[in-house]
Backbone as CSV, one residue per row, in Angstrom:
resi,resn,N_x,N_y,N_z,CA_x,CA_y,CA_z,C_x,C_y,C_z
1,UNK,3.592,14.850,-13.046,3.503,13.415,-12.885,4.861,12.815,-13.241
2,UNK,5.088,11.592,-12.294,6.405,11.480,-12.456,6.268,9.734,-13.302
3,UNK,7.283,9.497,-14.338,7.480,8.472,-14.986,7.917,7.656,-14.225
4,UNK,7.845,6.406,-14.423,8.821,5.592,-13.553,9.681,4.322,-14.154
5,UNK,10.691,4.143,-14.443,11.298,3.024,-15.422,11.882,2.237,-14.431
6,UNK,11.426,0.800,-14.825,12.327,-0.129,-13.506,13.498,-1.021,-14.622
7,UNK,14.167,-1.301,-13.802,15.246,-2.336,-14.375,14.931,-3.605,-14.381
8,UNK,13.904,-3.961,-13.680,13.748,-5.486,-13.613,12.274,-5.669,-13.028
9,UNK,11.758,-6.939,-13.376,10.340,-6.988,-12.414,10.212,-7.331,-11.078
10,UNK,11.379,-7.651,-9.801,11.431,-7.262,-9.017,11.073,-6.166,-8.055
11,UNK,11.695,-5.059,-9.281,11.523,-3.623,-8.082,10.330,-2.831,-9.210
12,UNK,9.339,-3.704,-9.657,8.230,-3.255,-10.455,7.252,-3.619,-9.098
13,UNK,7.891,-4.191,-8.354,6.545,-5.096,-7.138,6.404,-3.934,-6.141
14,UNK,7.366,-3.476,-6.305,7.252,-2.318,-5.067,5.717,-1.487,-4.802
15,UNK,5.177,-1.670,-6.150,3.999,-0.457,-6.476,2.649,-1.473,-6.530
16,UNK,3.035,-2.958,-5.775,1.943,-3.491,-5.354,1.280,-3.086,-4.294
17,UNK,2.058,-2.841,-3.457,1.253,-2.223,-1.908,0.950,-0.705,-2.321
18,UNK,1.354,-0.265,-2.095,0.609,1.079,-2.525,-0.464,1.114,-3.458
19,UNK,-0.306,0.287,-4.368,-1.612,0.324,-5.604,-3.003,-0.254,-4.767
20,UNK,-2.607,-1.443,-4.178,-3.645,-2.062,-3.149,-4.411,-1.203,-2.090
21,UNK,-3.286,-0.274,-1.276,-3.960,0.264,-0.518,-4.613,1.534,-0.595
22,UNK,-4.389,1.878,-2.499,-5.008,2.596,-2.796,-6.570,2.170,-3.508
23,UNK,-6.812,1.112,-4.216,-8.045,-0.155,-4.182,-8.974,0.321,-2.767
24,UNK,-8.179,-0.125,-2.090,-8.957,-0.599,-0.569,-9.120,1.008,-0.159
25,UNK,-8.488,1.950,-0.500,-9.038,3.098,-0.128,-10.754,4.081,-0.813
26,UNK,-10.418,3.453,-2.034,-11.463,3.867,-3.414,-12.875,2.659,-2.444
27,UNK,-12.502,1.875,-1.695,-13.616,1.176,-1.680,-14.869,1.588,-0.855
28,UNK,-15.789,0.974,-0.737,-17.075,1.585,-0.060,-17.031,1.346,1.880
29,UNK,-16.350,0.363,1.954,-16.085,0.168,3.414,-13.898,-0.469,3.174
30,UNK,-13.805,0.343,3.698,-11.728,0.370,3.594,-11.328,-0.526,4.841
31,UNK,-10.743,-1.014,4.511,-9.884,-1.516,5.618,-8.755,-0.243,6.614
32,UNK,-8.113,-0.127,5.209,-6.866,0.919,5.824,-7.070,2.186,5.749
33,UNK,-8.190,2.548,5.065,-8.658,4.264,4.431,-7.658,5.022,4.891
34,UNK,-6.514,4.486,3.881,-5.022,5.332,3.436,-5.326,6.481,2.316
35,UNK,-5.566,7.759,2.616,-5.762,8.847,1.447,-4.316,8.738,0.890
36,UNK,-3.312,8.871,1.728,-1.497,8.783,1.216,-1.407,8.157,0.137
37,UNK,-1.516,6.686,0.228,-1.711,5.445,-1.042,-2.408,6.516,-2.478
38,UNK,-3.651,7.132,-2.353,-4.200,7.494,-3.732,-3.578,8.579,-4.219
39,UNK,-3.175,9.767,-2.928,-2.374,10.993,-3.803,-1.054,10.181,-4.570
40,UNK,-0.195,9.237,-3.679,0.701,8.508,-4.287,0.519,8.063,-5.900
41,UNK,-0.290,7.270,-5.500,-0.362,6.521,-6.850,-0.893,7.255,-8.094
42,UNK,-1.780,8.626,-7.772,-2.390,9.511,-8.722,-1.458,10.605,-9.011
43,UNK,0.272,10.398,-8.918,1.111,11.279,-9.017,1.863,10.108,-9.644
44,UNK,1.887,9.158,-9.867,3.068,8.270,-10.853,2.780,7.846,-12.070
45,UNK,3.709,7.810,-13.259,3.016,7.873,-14.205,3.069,6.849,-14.753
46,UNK,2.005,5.303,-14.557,2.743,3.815,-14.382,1.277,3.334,-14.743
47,UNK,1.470,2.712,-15.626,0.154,1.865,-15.857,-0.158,0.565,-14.694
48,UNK,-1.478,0.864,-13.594,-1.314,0.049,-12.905,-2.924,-1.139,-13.307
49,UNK,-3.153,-0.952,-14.446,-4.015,-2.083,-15.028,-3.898,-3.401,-15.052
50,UNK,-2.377,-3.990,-15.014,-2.351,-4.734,-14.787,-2.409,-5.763,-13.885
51,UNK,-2.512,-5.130,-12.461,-3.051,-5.206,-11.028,-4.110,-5.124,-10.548
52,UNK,-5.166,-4.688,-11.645,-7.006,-4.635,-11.587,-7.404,-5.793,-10.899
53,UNK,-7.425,-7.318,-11.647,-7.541,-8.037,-11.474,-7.170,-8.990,-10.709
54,UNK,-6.291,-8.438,-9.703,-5.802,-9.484,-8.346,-6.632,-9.259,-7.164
55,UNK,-7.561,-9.671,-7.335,-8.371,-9.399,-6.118,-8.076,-10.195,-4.656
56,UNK,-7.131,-11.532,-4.966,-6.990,-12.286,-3.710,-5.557,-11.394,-3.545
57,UNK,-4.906,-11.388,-4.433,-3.644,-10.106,-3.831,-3.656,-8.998,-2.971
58,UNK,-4.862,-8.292,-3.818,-5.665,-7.233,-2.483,-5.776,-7.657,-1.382
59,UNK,-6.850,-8.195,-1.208,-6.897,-8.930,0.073,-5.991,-9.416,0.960
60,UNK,-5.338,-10.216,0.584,-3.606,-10.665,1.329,-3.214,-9.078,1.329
61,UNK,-2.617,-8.402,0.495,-1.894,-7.110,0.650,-2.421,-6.348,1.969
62,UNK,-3.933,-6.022,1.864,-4.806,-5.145,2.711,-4.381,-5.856,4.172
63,UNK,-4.999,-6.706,4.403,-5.387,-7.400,5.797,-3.801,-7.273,6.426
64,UNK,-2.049,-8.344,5.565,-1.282,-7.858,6.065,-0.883,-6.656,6.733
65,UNK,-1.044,-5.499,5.806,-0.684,-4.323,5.713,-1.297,-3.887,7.255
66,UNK,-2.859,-3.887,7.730,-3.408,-3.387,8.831,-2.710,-4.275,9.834
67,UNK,-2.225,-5.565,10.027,-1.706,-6.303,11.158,-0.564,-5.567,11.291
68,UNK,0.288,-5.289,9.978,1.365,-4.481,10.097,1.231,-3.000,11.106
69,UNK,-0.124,-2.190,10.336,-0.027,-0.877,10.951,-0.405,-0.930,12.691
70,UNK,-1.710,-2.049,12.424,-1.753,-2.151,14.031,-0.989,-2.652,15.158
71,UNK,0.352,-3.568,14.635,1.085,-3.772,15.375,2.038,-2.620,15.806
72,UNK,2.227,-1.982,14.772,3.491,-0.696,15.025,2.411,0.320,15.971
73,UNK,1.485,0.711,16.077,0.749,1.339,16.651,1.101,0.884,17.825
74,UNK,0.576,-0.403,18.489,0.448,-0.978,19.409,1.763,-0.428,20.264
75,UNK,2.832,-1.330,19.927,4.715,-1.134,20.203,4.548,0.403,20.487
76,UNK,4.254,1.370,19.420,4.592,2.512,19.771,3.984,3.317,20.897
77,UNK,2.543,2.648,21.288,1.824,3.235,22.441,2.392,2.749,23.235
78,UNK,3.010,1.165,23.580,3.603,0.366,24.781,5.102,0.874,24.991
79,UNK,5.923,1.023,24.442,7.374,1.888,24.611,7.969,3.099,25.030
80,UNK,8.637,3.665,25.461,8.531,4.865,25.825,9.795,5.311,24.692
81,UNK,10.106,4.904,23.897,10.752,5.424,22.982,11.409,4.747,22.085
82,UNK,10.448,3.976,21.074,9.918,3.038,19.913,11.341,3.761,18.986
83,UNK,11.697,2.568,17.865,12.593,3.032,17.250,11.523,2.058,15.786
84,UNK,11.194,2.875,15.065,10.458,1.968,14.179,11.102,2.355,12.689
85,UNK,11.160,1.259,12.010,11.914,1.460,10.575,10.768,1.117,9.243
């Protein structure tokens, strides 16, 4: 398990989306049923308790996140040679 020390609470945010879409994965009906997100987050060694309680964060996080994946999906089926970052 890996530690993780940030320099600032900026790049502490980074481990909002992933923590979320690991939430929304643990849940009974998922939005994104990302397994990636839980091995992720069950390999860092980061107290993410303090993120329990954002449930409208989830939500915003989740729903973005799928417009996100379903748009890159989309582009990448419509292109014949998608450059995605």
């Amino acid at each position: 398990m890996q530690k993780l020390n940030f320099k600032n609470n900026v790049s502490e945010t980074l481990l909002i989306n992933v923590y979320m879409r690991h939430l929304d994965f643990k849940d009974r009906g998922p939005i994104l049923n990302d397994p990636f997100s839980s091995a992720v987050v069950e390999q860092i060694d980061y107290d993410f308790a303090k993120f329990d309680d954002a449930r409208l964060s989830k939500t915003g996080t989740v729903i973005r996140a799928k417009f996100f994946d379903d748009e890159t999906l989309r582009l990448a089926a419509e292109l014949d040679r998608p450059i995605i970052v």
